[in-house]
Short mmCIF file of the C-alpha atoms (twelve columns), coordinates in Angstrom:
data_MODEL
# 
_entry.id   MODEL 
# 
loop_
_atom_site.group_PDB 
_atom_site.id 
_atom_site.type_symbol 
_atom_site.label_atom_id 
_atom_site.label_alt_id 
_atom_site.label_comp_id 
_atom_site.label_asym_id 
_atom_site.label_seq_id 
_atom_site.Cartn_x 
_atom_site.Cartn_y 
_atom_site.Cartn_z 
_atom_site.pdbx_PDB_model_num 
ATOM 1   C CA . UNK A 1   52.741  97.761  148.145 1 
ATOM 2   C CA . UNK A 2   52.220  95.153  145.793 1 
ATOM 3   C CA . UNK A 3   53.514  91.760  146.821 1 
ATOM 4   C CA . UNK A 4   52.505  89.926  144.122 1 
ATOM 5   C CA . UNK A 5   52.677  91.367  140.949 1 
ATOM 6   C CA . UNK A 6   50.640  89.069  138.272 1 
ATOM 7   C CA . UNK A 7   49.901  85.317  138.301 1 
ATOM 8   C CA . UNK A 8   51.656  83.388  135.183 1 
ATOM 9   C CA . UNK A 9   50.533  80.083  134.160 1 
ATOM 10  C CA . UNK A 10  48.543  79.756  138.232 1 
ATOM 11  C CA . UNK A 11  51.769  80.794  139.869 1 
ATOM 12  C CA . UNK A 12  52.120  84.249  141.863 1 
ATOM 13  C CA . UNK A 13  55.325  86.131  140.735 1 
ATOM 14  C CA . UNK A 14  56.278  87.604  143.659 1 
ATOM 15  C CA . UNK A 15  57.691  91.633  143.615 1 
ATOM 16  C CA . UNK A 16  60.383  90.862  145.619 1 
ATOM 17  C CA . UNK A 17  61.872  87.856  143.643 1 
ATOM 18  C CA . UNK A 18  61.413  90.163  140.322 1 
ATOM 19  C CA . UNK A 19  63.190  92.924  141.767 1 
ATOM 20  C CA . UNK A 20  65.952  90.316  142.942 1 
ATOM 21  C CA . UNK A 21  66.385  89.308  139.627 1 
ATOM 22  C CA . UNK A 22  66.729  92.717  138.119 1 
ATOM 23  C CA . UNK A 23  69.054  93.451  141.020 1 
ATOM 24  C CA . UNK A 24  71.491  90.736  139.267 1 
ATOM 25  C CA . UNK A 25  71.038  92.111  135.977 1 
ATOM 26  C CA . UNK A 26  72.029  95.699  137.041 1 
ATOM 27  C CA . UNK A 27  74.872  94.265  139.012 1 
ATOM 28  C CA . UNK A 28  76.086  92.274  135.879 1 
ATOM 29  C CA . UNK A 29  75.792  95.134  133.817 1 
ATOM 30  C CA . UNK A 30  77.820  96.893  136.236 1 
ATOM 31  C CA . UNK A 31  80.670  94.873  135.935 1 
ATOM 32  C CA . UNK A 32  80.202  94.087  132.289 1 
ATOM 33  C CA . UNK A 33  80.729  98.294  131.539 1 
ATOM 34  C CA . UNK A 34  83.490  98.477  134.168 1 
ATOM 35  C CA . UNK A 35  85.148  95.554  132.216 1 
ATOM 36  C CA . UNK A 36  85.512  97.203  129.173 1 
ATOM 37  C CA . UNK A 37  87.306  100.040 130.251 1 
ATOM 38  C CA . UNK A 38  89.950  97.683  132.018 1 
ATOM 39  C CA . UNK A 39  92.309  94.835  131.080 1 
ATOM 40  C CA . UNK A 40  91.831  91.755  133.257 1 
ATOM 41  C CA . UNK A 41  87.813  91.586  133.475 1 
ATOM 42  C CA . UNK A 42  86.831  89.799  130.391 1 
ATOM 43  C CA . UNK A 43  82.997  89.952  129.688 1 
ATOM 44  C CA . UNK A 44  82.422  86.295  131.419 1 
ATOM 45  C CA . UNK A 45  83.911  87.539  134.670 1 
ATOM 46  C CA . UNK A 46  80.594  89.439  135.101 1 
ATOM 47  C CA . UNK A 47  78.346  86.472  134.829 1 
ATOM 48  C CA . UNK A 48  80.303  84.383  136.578 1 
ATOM 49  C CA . UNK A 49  80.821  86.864  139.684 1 
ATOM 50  C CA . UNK A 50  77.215  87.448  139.474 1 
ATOM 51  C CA . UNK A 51  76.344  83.904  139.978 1 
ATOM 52  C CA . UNK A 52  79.193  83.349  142.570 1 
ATOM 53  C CA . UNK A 53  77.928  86.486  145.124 1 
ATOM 54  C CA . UNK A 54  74.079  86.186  144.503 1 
ATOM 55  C CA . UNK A 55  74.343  82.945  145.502 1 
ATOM 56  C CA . UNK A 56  76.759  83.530  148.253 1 
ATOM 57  C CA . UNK A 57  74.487  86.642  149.318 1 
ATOM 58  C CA . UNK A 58  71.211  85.552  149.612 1 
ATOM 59  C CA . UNK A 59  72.454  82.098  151.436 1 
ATOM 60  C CA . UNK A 60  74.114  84.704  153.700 1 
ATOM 61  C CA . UNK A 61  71.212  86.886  154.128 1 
ATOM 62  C CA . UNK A 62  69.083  84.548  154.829 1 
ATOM 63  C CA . UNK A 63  71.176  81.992  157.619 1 
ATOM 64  C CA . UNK A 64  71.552  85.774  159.438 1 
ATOM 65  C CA . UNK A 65  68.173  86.372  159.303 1 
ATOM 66  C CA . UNK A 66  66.632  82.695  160.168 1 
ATOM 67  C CA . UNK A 67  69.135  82.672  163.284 1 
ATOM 68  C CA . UNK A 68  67.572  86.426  164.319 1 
ATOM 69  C CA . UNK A 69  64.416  84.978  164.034 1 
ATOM 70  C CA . UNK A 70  65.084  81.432  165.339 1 
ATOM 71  C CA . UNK A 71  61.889  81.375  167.505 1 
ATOM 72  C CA . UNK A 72  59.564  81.614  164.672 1 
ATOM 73  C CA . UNK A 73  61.356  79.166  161.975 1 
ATOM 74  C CA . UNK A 74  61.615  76.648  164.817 1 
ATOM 75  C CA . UNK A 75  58.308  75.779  164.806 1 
ATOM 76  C CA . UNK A 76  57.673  76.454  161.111 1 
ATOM 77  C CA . UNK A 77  61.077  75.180  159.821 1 
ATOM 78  C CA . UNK A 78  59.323  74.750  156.376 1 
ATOM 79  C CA . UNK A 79  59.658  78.509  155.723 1 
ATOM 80  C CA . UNK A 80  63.051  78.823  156.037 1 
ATOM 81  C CA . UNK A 81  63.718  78.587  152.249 1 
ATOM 82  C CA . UNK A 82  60.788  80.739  151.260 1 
ATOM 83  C CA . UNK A 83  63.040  83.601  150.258 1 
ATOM 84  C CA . UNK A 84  60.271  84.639  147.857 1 
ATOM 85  C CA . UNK A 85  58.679  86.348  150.169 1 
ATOM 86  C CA . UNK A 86  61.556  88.265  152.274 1 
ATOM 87  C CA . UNK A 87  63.492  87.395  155.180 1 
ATOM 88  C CA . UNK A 88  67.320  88.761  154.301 1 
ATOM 89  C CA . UNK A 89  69.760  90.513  156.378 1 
ATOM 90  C CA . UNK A 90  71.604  92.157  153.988 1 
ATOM 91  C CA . UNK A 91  74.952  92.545  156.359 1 
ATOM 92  C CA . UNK A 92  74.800  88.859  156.271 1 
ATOM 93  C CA . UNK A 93  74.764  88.714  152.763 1 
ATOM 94  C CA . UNK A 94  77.670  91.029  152.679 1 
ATOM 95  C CA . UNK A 95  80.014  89.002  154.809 1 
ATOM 96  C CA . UNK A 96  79.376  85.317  152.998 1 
ATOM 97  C CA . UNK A 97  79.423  87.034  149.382 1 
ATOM 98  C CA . UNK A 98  83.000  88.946  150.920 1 
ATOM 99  C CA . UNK A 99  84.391  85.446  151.652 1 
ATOM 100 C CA . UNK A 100 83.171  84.040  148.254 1 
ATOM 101 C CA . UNK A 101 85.057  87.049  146.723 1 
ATOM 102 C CA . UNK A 102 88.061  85.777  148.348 1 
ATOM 103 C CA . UNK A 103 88.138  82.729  146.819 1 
ATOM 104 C CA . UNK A 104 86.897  83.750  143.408 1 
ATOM 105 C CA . UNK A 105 90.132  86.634  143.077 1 
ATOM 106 C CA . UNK A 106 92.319  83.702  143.981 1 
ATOM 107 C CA . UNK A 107 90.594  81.440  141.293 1 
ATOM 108 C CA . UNK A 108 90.904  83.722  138.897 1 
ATOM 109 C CA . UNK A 109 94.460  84.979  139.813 1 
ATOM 110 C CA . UNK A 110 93.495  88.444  140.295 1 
ATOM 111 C CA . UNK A 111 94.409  90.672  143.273 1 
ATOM 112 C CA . UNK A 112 92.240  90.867  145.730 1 
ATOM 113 C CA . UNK A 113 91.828  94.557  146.110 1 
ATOM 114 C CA . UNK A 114 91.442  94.745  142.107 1 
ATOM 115 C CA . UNK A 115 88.979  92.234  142.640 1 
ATOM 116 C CA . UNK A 116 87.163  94.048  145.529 1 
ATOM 117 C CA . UNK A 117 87.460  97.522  143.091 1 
ATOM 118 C CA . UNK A 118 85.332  95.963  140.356 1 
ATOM 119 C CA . UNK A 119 82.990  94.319  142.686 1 
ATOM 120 C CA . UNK A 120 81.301  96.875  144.570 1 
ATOM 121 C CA . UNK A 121 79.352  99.262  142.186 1 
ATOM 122 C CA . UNK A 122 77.599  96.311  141.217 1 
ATOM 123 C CA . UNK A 123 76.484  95.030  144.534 1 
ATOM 124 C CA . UNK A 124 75.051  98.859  145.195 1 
ATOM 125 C CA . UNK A 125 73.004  98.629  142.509 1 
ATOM 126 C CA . UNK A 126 71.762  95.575  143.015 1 
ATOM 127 C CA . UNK A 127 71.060  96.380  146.567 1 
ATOM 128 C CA . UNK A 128 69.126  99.297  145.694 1 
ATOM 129 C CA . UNK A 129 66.699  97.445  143.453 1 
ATOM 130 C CA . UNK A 130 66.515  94.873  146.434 1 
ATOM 131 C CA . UNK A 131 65.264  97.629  148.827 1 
ATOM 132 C CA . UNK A 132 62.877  98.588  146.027 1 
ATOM 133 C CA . UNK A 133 61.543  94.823  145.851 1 
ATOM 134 C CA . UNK A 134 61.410  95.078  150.030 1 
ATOM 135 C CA . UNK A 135 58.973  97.988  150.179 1 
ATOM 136 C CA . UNK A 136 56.844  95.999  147.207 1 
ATOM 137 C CA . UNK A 137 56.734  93.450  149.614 1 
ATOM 138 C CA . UNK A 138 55.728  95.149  152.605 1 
ATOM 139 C CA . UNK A 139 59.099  94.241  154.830 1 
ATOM 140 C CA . UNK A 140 61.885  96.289  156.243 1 
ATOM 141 C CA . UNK A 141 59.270  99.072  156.841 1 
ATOM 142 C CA . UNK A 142 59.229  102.325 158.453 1 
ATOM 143 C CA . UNK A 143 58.413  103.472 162.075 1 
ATOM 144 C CA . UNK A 144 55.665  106.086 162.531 1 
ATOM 145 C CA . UNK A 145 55.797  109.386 160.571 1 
ATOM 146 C CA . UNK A 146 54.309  111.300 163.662 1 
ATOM 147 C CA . UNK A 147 56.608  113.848 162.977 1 
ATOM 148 C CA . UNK A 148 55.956  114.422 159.291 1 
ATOM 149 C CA . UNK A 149 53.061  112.131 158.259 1 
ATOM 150 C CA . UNK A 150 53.536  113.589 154.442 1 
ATOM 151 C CA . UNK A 151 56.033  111.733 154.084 1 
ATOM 152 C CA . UNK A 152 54.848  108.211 155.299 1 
ATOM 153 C CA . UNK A 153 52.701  105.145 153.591 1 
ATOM 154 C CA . UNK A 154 49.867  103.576 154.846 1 
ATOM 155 C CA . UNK A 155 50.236  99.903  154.137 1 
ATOM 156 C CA . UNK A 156 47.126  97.899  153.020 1 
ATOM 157 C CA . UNK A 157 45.344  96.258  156.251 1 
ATOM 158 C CA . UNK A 158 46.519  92.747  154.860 1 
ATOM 159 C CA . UNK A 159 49.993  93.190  155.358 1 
ATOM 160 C CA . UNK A 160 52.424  92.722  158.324 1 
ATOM 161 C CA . UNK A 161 53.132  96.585  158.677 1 
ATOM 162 C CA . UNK A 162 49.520  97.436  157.956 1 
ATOM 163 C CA . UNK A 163 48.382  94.738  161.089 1 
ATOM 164 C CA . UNK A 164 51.155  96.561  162.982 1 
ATOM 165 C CA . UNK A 165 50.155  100.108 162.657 1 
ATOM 166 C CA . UNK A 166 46.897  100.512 161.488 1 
ATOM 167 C CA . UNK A 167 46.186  103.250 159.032 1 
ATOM 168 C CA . UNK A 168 49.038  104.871 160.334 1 
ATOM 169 C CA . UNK A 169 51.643  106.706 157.804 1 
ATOM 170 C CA . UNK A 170 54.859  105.076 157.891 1 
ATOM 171 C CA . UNK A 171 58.530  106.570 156.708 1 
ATOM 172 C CA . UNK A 172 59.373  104.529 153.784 1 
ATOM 173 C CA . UNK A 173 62.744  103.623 154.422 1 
ATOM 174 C CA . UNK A 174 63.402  101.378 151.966 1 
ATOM 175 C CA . UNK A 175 62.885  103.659 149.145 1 
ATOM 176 C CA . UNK A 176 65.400  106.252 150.979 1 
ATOM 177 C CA . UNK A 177 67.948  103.771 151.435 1 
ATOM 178 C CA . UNK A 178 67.233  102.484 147.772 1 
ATOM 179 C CA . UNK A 179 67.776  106.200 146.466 1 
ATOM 180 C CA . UNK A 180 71.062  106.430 148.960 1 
ATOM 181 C CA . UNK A 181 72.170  103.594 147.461 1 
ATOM 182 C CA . UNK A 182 71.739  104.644 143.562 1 
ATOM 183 C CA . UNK A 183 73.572  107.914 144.413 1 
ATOM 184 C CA . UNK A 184 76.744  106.063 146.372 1 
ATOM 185 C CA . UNK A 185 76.667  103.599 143.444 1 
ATOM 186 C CA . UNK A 186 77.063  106.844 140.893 1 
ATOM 187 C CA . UNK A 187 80.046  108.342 143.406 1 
ATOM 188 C CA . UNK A 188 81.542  104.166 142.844 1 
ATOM 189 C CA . UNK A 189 81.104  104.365 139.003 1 
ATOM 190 C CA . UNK A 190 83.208  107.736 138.864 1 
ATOM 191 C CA . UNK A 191 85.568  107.107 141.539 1 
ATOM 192 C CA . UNK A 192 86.530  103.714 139.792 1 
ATOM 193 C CA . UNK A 193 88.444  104.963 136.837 1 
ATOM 194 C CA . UNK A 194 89.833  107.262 139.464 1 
ATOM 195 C CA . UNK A 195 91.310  105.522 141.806 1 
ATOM 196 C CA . UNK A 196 95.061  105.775 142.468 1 
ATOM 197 C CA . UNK A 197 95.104  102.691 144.538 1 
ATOM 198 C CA . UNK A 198 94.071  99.052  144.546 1 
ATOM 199 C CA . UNK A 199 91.069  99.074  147.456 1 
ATOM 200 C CA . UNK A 200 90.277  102.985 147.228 1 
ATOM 201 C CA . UNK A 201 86.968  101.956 145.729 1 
ATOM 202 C CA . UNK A 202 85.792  99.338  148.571 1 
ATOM 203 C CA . UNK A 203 87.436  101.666 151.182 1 
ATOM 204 C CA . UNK A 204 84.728  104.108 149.638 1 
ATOM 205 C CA . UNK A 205 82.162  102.095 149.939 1 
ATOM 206 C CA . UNK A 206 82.883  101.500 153.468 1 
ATOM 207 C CA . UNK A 207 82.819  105.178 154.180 1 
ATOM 208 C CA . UNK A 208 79.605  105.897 152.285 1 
ATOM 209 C CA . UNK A 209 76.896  102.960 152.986 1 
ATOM 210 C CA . UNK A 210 77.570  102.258 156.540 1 
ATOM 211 C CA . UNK A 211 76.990  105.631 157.828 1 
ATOM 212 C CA . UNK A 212 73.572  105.721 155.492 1 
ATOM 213 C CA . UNK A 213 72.349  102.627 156.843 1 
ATOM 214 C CA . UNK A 214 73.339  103.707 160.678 1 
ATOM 215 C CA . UNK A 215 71.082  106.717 160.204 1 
ATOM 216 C CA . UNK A 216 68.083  105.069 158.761 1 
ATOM 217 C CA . UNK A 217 67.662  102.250 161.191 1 
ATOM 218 C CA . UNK A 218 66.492  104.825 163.562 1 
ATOM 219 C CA . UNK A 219 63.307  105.018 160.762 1 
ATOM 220 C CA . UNK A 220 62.551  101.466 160.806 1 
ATOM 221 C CA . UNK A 221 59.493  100.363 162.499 1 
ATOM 222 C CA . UNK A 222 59.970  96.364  162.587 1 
ATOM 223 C CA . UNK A 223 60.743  95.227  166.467 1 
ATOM 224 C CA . UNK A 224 64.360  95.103  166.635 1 
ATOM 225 C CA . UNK A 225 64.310  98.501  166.383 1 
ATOM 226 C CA . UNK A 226 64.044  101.420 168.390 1 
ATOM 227 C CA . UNK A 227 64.263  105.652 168.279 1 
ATOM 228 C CA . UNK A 228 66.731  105.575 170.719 1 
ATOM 229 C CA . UNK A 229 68.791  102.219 170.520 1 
ATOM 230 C CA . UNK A 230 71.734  101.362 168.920 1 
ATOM 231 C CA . UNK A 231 71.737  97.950  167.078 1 
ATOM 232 C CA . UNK A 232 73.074  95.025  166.003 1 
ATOM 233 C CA . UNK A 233 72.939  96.659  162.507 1 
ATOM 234 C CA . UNK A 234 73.982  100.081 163.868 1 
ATOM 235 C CA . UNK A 235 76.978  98.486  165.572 1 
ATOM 236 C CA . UNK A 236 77.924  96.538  162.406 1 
ATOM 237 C CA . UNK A 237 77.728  99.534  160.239 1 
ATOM 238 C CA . UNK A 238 79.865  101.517 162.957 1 
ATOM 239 C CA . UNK A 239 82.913  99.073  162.766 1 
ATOM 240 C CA . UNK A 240 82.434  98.609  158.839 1 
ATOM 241 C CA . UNK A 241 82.873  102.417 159.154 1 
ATOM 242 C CA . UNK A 242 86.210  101.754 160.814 1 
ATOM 243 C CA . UNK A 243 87.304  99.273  158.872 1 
ATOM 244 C CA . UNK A 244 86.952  101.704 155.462 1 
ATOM 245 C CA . UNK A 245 88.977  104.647 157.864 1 
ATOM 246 C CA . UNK A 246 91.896  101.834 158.259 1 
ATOM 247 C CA . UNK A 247 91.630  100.778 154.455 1 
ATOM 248 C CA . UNK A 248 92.452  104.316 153.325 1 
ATOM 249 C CA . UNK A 249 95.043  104.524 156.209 1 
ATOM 250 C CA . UNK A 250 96.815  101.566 155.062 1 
ATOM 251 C CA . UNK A 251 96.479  100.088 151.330 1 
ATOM 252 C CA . UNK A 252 99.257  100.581 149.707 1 
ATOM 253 C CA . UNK A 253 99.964  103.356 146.820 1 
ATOM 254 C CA . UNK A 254 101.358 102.165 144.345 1 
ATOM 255 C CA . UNK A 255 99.237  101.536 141.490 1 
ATOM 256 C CA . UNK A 256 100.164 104.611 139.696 1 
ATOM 257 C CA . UNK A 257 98.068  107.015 137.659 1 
ATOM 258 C CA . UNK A 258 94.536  106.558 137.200 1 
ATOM 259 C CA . UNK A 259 93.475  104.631 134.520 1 
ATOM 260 C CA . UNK A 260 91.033  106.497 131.715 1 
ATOM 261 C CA . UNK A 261 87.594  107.089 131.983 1 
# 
């Protein structure tokens, strides 16, 4: 856990902010290397997306998780925009950035679904290095590793987990759902030049992260969760499942053969 990574100039750069940042960059590269093996995504679409759904995201993220945490930003209101150091639900991020995507395809005049295609490799890998930045910052962290205490960290004394559980191993769950993430966002890059249909690729998506994000929640330790509960995230993740099952059900097919890869 390293929270802050070096001081520049007096200032603390913060892990998690540096691992944001390189999240955008991998996204943007994303798109720029899916853009050149298609017509209609010129090299300033990536930029320009990039800007549009990182902004979109994080103010997303972070109204979702200010409202689950109303309580404490209440009476400390002046943290709400200190992003630097954590705070995001990333499901919240997802549905804001979603409706930005919207209204950048129609901007742009591109189809929607074509839209969505290119889109969502480069949010998985920009996710992924997020969830790296999270467990450099010491949030979204593990429950107990009673079971297989190998496998866990024990966070410095300092830090919120480490205050929480004491010496105690913890699963680091951020780093599995950062390495889930890097291998659905491989299965995106191939699929993409693949695809048969408008949508297939953010149907995929649906059908792969959901289920990988359902599982882990019963591994993290902060207080919403619990061994043996089912929520808010699980329940989200359940009817994003869904929604990728009706997606495949009912996009249409007619975007003929797959394009080269």
């Amino acid at each position: 856990m390293h929270p802050i990574l070096f001081t520049l100039f007096g200032f603390p750069v913060r892990a998690y902010g540096v691992m944001a940042a390189l999240g955008f960059l991998a996204a943007v590269g994303t798109w720029v290397w899916l853009g050149r093996r298609e017509n209609g995504f010129p090299p300033e679409t990536a930029t320009d997306l990039g800007v549009w759904l990182m902004l979109s995201g994080i103010l997303g993220s972070r109204i979702a998780y200010v409202v689950a945490n109303w309580d404490h930003y209440r009476a400390a209101p002046a943290e709400i925009v200190r992003i630097d150091q954590g705070g995001l639900i990333f499901y919240g991020g997802l549905i804001l950035a979603s409706l930005a995507l919207v209204v950048f395809a129609r901007r742009r005049r591109i189809p929607l679904w074509k839209m969505a295609d290119y889109a969502i490799p480069g949010l998985a890998a920009g996710h992924a290095l997020g969830r790296i930045g999270c467990f450099l910052n010491g949030c979204c962290y593990g429950r107990a590793a009673v079971a297989h205490p190998a496998w866990g960290v024990v966070y410095p004394a300092c830090s919120e987990p480490g205050q929480a559980f004491a010496g105690v191993p913890l699963y680091p769950v951020q780093l599995l759902e950062a390495a889930g993430l890097l291998a659905i966002w491989a299965v995106l890059l191939r699929a993409y030049p693949r695809r048969r249909r408008d949508g297939g690729v953010f149907a995929l998506y649906l059908l792969l992260y959901p289920p990988l994000r359902f599982a882990l929640e019963y591994l993290r330790g902060d207080p919403r969760q619990g061994a043996f509960h089912v929520d808010a995230a699980q329940w989200i993740s359940l009817g994003l499942w869904i929604c990728g099952w009706t997606l495949v059900a009912l996009l249409p097919k007619d975007r003929g053969a797959p394009s080269k890869p």
